[in-house]
C-alpha positions as CSV (number, residue, x, y, z in Angstrom):
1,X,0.4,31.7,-23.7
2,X,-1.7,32.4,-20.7
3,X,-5.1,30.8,-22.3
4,X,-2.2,27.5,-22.3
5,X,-1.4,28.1,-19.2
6,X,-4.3,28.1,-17.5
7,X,-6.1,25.4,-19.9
8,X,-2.7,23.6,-18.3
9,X,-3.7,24.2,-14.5
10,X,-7.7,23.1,-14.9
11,X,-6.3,20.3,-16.7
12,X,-3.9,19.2,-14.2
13,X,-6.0,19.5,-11.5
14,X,-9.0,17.8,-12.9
15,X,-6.4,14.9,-13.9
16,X,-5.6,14.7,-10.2
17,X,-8.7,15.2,-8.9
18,X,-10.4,12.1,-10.9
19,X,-7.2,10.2,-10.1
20,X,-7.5,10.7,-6.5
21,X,-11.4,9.3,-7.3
22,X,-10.3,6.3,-8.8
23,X,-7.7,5.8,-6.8
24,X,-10.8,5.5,-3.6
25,X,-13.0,3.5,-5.9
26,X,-10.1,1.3,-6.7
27,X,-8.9,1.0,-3.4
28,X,-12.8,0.0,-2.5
29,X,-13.2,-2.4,-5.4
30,X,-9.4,-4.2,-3.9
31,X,-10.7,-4.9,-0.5
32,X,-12.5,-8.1,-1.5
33,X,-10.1,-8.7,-4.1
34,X,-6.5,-8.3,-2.3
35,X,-6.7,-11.2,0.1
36,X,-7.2,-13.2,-2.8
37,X,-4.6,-12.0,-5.4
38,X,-2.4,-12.9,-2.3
39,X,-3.4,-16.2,-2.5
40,X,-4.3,-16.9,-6.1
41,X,-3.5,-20.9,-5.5
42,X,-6.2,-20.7,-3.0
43,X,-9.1,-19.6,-4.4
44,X,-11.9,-21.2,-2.1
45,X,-9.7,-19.8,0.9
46,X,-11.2,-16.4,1.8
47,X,-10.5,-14.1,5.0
48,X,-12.9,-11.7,6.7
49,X,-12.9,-10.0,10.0
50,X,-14.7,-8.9,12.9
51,X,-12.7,-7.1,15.3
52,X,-8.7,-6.0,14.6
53,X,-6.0,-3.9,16.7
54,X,-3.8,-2.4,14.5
55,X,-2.0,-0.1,17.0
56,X,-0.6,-2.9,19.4
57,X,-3.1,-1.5,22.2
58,X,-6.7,-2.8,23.2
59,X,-9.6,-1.3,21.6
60,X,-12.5,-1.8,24.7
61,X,-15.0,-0.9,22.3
62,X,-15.4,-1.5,18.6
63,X,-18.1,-0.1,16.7
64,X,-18.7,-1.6,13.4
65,X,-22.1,-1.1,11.6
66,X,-23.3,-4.6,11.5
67,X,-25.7,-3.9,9.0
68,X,-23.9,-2.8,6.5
69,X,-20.2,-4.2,6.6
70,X,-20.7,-7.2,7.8
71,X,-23.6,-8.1,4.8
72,X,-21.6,-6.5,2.1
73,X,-19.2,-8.9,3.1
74,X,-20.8,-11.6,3.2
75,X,-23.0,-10.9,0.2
76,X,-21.0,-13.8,-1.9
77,X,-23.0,-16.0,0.8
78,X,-19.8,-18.3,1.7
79,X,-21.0,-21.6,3.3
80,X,-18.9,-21.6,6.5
81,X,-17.6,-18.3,7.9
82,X,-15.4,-18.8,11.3
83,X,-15.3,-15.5,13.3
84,X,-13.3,-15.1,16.2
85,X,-14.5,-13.0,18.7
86,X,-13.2,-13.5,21.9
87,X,-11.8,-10.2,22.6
88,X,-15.1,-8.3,21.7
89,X,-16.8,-6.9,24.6
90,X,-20.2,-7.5,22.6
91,X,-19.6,-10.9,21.5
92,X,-22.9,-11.7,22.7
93,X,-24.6,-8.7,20.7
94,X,-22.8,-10.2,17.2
95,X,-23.8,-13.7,18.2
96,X,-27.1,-12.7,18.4
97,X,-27.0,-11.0,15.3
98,X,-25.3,-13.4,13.0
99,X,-28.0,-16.3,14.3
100,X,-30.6,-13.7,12.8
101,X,-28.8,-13.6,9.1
102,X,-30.2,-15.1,6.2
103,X,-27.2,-15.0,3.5
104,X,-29.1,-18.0,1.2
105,X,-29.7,-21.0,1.7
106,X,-26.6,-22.6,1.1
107,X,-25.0,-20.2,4.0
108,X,-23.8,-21.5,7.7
109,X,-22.4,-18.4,9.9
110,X,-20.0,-19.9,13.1
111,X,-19.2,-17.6,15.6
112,X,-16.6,-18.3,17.5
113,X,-17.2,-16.9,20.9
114,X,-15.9,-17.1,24.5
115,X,-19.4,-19.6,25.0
116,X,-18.8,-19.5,29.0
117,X,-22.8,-19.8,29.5
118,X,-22.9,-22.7,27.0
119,X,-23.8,-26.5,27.4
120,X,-20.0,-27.4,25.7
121,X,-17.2,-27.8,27.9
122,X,-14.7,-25.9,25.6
123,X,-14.9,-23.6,22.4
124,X,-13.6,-26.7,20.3
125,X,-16.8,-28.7,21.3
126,X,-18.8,-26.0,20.4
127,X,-17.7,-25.5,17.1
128,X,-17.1,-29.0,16.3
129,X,-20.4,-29.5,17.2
130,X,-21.9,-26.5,15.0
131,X,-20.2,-27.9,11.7
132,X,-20.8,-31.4,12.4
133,X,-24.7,-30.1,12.3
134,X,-24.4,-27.9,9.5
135,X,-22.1,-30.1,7.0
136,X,-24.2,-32.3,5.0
137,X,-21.9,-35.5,4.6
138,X,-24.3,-38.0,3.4
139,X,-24.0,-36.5,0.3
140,X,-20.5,-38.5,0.6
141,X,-22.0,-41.6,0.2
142,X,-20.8,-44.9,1.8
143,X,-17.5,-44.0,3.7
144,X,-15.0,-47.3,3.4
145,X,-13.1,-47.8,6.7
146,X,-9.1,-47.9,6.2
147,X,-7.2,-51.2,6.2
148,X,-5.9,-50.0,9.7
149,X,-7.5,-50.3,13.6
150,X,-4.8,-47.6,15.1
151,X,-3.8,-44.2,14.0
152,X,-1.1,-42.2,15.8
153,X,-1.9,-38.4,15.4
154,X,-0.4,-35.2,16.6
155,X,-1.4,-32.0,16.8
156,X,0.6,-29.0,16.2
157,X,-0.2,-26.4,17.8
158,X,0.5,-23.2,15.7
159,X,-1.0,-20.0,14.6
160,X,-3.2,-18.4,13.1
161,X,-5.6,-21.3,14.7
162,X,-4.5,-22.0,17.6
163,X,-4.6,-20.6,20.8
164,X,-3.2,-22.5,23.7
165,X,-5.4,-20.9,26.2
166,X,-9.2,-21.5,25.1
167,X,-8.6,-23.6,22.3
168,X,-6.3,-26.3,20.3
169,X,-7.6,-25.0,17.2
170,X,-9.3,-25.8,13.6
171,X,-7.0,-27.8,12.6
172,X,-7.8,-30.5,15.6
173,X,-11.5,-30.0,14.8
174,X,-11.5,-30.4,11.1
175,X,-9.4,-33.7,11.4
176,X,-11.7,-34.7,15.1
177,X,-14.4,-34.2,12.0
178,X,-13.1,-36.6,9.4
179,X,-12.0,-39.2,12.4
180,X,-15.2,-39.6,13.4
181,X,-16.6,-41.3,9.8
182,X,-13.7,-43.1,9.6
183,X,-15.1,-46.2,12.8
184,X,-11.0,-46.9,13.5
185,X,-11.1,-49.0,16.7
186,X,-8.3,-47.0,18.3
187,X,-6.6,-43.7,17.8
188,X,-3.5,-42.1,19.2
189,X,-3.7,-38.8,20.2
190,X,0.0,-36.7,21.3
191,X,-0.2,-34.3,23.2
192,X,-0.3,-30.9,20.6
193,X,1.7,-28.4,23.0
194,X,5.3,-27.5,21.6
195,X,7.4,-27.4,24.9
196,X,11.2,-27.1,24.4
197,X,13.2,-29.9,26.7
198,X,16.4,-28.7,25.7
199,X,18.5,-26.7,23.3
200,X,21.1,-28.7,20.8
201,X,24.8,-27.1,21.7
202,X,26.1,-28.3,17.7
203,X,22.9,-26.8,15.7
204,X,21.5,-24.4,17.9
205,X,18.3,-26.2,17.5
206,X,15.4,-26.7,20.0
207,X,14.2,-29.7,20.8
208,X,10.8,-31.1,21.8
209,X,8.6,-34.8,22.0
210,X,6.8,-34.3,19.6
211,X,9.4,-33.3,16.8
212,X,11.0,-36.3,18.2
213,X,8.3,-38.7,17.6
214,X,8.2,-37.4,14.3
215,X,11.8,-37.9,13.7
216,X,11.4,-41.6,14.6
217,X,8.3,-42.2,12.8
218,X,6.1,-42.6,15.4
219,X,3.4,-40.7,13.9
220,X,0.6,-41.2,11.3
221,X,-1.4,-37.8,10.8
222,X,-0.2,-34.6,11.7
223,X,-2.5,-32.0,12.0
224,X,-1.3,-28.2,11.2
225,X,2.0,-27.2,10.4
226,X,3.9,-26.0,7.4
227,X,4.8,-27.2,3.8
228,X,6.6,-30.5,4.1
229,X,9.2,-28.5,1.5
230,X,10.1,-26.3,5.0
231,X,10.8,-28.7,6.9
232,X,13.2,-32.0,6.9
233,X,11.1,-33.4,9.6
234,X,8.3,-33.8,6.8
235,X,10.1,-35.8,4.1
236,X,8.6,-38.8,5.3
237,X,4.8,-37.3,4.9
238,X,2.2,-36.8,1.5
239,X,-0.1,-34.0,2.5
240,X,-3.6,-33.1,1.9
241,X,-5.3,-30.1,0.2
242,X,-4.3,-27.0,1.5
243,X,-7.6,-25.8,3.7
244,X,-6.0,-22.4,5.2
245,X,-2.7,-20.6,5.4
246,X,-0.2,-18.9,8.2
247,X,-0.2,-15.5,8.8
248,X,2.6,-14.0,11.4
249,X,2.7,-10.6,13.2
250,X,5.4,-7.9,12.7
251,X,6.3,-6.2,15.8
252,X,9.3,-3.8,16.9
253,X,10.4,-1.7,20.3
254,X,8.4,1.0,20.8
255,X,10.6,3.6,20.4
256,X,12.0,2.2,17.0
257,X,8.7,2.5,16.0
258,X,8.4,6.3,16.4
259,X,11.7,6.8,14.6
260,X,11.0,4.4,11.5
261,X,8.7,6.6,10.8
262,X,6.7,4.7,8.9
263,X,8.0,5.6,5.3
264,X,5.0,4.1,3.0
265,X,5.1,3.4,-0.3
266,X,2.1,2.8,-1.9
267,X,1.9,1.1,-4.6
268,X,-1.1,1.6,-7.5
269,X,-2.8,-0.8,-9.1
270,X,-1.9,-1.3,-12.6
271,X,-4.8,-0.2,-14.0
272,X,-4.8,3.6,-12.5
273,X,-1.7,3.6,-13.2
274,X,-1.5,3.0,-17.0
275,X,-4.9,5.1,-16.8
276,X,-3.1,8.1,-15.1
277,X,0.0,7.8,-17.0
278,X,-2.2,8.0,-20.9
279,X,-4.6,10.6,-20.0
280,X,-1.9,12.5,-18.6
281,X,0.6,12.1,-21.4
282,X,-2.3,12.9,-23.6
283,X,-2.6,16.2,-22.3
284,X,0.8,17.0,-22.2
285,X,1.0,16.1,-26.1
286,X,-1.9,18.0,-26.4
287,X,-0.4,20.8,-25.0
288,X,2.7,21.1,-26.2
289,X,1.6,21.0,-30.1
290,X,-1.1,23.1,-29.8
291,X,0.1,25.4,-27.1
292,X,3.5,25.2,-27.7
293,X,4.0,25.3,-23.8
294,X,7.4,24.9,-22.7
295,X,9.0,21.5,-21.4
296,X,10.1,23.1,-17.8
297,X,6.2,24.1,-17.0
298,X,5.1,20.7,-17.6
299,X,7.8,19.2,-15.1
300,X,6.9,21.6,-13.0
301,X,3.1,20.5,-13.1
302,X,4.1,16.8,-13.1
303,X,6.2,17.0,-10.0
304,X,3.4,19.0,-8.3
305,X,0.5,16.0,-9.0
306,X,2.8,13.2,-8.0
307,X,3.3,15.2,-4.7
308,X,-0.6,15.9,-4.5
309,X,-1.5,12.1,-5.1
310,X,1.5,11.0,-2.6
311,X,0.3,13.3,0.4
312,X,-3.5,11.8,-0.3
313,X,-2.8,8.9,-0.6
314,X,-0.7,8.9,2.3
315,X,-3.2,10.6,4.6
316,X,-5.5,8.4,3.5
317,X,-3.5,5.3,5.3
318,X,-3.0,8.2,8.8
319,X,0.4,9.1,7.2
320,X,1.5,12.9,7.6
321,X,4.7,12.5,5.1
322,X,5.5,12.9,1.6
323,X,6.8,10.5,-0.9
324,X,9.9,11.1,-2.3
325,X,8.9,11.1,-6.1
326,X,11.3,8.7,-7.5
327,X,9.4,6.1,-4.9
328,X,5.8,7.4,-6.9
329,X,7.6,6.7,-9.7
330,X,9.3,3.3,-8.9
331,X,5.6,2.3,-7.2
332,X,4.1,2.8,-10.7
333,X,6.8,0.9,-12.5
334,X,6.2,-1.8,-10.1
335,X,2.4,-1.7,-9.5
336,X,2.2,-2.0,-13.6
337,X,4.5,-4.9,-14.1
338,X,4.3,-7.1,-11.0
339,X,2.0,-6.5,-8.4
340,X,-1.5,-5.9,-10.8
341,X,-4.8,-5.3,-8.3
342,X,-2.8,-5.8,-4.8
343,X,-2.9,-2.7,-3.0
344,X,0.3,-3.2,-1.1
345,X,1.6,-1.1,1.8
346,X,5.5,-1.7,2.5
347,X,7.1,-0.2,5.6
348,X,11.0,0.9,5.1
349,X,13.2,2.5,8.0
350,X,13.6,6.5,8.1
351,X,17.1,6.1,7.8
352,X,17.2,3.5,5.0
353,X,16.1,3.0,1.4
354,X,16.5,-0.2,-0.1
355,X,17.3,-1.2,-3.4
356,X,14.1,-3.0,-4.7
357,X,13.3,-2.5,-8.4
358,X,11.2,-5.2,-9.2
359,X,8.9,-7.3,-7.2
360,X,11.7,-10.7,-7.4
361,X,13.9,-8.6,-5.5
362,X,11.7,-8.6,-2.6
363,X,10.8,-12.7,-3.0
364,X,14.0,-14.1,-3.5
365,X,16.8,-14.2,-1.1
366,X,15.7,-16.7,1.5
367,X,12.5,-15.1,2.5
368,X,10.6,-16.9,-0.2
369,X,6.9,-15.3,1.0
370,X,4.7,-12.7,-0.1
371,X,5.6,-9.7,1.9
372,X,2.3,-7.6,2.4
373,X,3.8,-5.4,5.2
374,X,8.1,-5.3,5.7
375,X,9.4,-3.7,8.6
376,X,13.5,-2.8,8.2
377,X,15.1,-1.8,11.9
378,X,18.6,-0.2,11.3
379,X,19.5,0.0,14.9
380,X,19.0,-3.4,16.4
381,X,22.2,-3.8,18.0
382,X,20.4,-4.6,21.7
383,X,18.0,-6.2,20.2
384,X,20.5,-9.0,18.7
385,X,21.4,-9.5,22.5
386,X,18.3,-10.8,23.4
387,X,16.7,-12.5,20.5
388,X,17.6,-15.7,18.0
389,X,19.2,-14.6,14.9
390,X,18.1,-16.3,11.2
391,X,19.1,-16.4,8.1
392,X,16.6,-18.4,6.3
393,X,12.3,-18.6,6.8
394,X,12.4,-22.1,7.9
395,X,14.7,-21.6,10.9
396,X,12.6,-18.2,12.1
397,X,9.4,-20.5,11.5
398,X,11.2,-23.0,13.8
399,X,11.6,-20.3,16.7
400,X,7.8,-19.2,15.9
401,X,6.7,-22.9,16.6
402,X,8.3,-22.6,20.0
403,X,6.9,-19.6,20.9
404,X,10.4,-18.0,21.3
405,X,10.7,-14.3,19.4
406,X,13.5,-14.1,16.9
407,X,14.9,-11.6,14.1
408,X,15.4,-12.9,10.5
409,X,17.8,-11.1,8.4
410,X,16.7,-10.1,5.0
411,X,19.0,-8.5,2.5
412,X,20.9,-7.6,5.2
413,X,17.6,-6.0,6.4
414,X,16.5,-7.2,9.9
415,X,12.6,-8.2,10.1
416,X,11.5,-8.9,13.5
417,X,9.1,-11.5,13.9
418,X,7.2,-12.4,17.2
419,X,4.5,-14.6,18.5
420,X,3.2,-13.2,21.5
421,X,0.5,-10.3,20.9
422,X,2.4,-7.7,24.0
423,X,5.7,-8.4,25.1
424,X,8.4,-6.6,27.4
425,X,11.6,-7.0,27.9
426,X,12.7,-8.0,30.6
427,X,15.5,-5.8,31.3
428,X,14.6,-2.4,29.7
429,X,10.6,-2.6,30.1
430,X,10.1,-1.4,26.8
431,X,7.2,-2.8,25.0
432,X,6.9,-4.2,21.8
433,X,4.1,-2.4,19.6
434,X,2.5,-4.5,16.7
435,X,3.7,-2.7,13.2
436,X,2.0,-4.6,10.4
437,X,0.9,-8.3,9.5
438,X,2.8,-10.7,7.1
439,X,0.7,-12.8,4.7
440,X,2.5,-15.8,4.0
441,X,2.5,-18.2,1.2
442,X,2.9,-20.8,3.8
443,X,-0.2,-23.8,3.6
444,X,-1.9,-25.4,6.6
445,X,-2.5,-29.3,5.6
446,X,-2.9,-32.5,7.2
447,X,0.2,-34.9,6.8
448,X,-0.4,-38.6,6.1
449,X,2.9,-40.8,6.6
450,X,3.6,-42.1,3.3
451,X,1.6,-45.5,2.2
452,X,-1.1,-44.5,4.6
453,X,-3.9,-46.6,4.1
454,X,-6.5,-44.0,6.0
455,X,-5.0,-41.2,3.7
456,X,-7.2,-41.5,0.5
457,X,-10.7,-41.1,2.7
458,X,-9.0,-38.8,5.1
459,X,-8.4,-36.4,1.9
460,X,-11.6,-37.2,0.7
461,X,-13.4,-35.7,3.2
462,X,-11.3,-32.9,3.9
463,X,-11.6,-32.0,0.6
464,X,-15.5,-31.7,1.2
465,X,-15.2,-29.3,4.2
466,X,-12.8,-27.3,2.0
467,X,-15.1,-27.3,-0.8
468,X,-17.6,-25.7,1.3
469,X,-15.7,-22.8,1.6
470,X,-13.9,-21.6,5.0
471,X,-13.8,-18.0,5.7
472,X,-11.4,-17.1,9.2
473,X,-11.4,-14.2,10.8
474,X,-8.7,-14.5,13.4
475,X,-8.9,-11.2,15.5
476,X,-5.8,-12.1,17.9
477,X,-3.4,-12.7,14.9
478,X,-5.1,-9.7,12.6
479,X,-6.3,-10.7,9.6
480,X,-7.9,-7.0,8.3
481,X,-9.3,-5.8,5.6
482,X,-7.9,-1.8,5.2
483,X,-11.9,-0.8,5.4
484,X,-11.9,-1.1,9.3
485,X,-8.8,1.1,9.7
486,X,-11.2,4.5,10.5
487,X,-14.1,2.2,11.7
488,X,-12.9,0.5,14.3
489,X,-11.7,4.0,15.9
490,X,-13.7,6.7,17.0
491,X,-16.0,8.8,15.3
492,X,-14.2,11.9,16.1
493,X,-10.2,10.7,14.4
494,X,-12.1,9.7,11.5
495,X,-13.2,13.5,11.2
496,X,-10.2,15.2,12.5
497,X,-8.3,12.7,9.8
498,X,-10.5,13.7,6.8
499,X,-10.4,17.9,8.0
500,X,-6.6,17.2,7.9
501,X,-6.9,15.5,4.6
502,X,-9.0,18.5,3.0
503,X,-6.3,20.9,4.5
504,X,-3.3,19.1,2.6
505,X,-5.4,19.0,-0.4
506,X,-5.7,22.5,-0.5
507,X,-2.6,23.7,0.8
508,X,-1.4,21.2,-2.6
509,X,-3.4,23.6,-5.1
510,X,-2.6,26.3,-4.1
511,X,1.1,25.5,-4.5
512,X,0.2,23.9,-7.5
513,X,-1.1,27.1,-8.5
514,X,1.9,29.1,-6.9
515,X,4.0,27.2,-9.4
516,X,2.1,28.3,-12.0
517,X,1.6,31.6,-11.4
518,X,5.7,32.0,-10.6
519,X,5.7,29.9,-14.3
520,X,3.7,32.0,-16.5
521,X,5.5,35.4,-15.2
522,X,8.7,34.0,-15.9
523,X,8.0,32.6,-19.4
524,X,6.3,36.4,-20.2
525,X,9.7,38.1,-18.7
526,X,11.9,35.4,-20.9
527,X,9.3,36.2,-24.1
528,X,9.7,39.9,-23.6
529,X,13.2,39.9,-23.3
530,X,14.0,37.6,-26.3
531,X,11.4,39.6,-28.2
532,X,13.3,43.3,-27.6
């Protein structure tokens, strides 16, 4: 009985040991692979990164080892890669750098940079000037001209592209791109800022000049925006390929943040998890004929590894809580049946535990996106005060585009959304601290009012930018990959963070071996009493 229970311990141990290996080497394998599980429709659509705040505060230095990150990256040698970089202190350090790689033949690197010294009057020149050198359009061919001199077009400026400030975004360029080969006599071009004139006392609604123009079909192309499906203002449009899609910030008060807690659960991939769950059944099988081990020793053990691969998993993502084991268990069931290779992180209130069993639970209901990071708020009485309430993704999308903050209601579960990247209230002075990034199944296309003449050689050509493969790094609306969380801080959290890791760990065995040691005495005091 003690040669079982100690085969038991080693085994146990080595179990979690080599799942807490695969777990990093899966975790590794998922950062190029996430982004594009997300987004399986997209396939040609990839997302990198340069610089990222993920704690709501400025980082004034980043320190990223060029050499290695960025080229493991890149190593599938995409032909156009976007970085935004305007809120690096050494943007002229990775300019310089990425003008030095060599990534094939077939490989343009854009950088999109602050430019102040440079010979284009604004960022959009400069990068409209860069891929109008790079992209090879004679292979084309002839391009007809429409049946039409005049096009009206209208730009709508939106995230993640756009920023108001330095630039009107890619959506403007791509389509200032295509225009160009087209030889109209005479193009229209509204004016692409979203300014509310007015709020509608029946609906609630804002309104603005260019939703009206739309309204009234004054408009031939519009240039970034959401699926015509979202809106009713789009009924009257076909729409191109889908060349990008939206991604939105999660914020919330600063001190909700500290008392959410951050309760993560992580969900496995399928494939550790089936792994895990086999070997370790295995060995409990194993055990228990050969051994004859009792039941309660092996629940014992069982409980203790999901607690060990909970706290290091959890440390792993700067958490310094447990996981309550039926979420383990209910992030396996998941992770096997729904999610596959996305390594998903899903943040629920302190206070509140919802009732998700399946991964349709979280995408229906209104929402109708893939929710990579959900942040629930159970006391957002002042905040209700202050911002627009929705019920549905379209109507919150509709605040977005107007640059107002708002709160949509999911399950019951308020999700606050926001557009600006800091924000105070007015009245209270309390900031708003980013919390996590949504990943939307919401496509960027151009629109083409129906019966368009100009739309099949407009498509045409967008199609052949798209087919070149665009990768965007938007810093200011953080796109990350989860390899840059340690990186981009200092040196020394990234060691304090792994000495606390190694701490848990070993605080872990040697309750795990606690248990086991309080186990064993108590099956030899049950055996000797039965026995006499």
């Amino acid at each position: 009985m003690f040669l079982s229970n100690i085969v038991f311990v080693i085994g146990t141990l080595l179990i979690t040991s080599s799942g807490k290996l695969l777990l990093e080497n899966e975790s590794e394998n998922l950062l190029y692979k996430s982004l594009s599980d997300i987004l399986p429709k997209f396939e040609a659509a990839d997302y990198a990164l340069t610089n990222v705040d993920l704690t709501g505060q400025s980082i004034p230095k980043v320190s990223i080892n060029f050499n290695v990150d960025i080229k493991i990256f890149i190593k599938d040698c995409p032909k156009i890669a976007l970085f935004d970089i305007r809120d690096s202190e050494n943007s002229n350090t990775i300019l310089n750098y990425f003008e030095k790689i060599n990534c094939g033949t077939s490989t343009i690197i854009v950088i999109i940079t602050n430019h102040s010294n440079s010979q284009y009057k604004s960022l959009d020149d400069y990068i409209f000037y860069i891929l109008e050198e790079k992209l090879d359009f004679k292979q084309l061919g002839q391009v007809s001209s429409p049946k039409t001199d005049t096009i009206r077009i209208m730009y709508r400026n939106l995230p993640p592209f756009a920023n108001p400030q330095t630039s009107n975004g890619l959506d403007e360029i791509i389509l200032r791109l295509i225009l160009k080969r087209l030889k109209l006599k005479n193009t229209i071009e509204f004016e692409n800022e979203l300014t509310p004139i007015g709020k509608n006392a029946s609906t609630g609604n804002y309104t603005n000049v260019p939703l009206l123009l739309l309204q009234y079909g004054l408009v031939d192309v519009v240039a970034g925006g959401f699926h015509p499906s979202e809106n009713d203002m789009f009924k009257d449009f076909q729409y191109s390929i889908v060349y990008a899609t939206d991604t939105l910030n999660l914020i919330a008060p600063k001190s909700k943040v500290k008392s959410i807690g951050k309760r993560v659960m992580h969900i496995y991939s399928w494939k550790l998890s089936i792994t895990s769950a086999v070997v370790f059944l295995l060995v409990v099988f194993f055990i228990e004929h050969f051994y004859k081990t009792p039941s309660v020793f092996i629940i014992i053990m069982w409980f203790y590894q999901m607690l060990l691969d909970g706290a290091v998993n959890n440390i792993q993502k700067k958490c310094t809580f447990l996981l309550p084991m039926s979420f383990i268990l209910m992030a396996n069931l998941i992770s096997a049946t729904a999610f596959k290779n996305t390594l998903t992180l899903i943040y629920f209130s302190k206070e509140y535990e919802p009732e998700i069993h399946s991964y349709e639970d979280i995408t229906q209901s209104g929402l109708n996106i893939y929710v990579r990071h959900l942040t629930a708020i159970k006391d957002y009485k002042e905040l209700t005060e202050k911002l627009d309430i929705c019920q549905d993704l379209s109507e919150c999308l509709q605040r977005i585009a107007y640059q107002r903050d708002c709160l949509l209601l999911y399950q019951k579960i308020p999700v606050l959304y926001s557009i600006p990247r800091y924000y105070t209230d007015n009245q209270t002075r309390e900031p708003l601290l980013y919390v996590g990034t949504s990943f939307q199944q919401v496509p960027y296309q151009i629109y083409f009012r129906l019966n368009l003449p100009a739309f099949k050689e407009i498509n045409r050509l967008l199609i052949h930018i798209y087919e070149a493969g665009i990768i965007v790094a938007e810093t200011e609306w953080k796109i990350f990959l989860y390899r840059w969380r340690l990186s981009l801080g200092q040196k020394i959290s990234s060691r304090v963070l792994n000495m606390i890791q190694l701490e848990f760990v070993f605080v872990f065995w040697l309750v795990g071996i606690i248990l086991a040691t309080l186990t064993l005495c108590g099956e030899v005091y049950i055996y000797n009493h039965f026995r006499n």
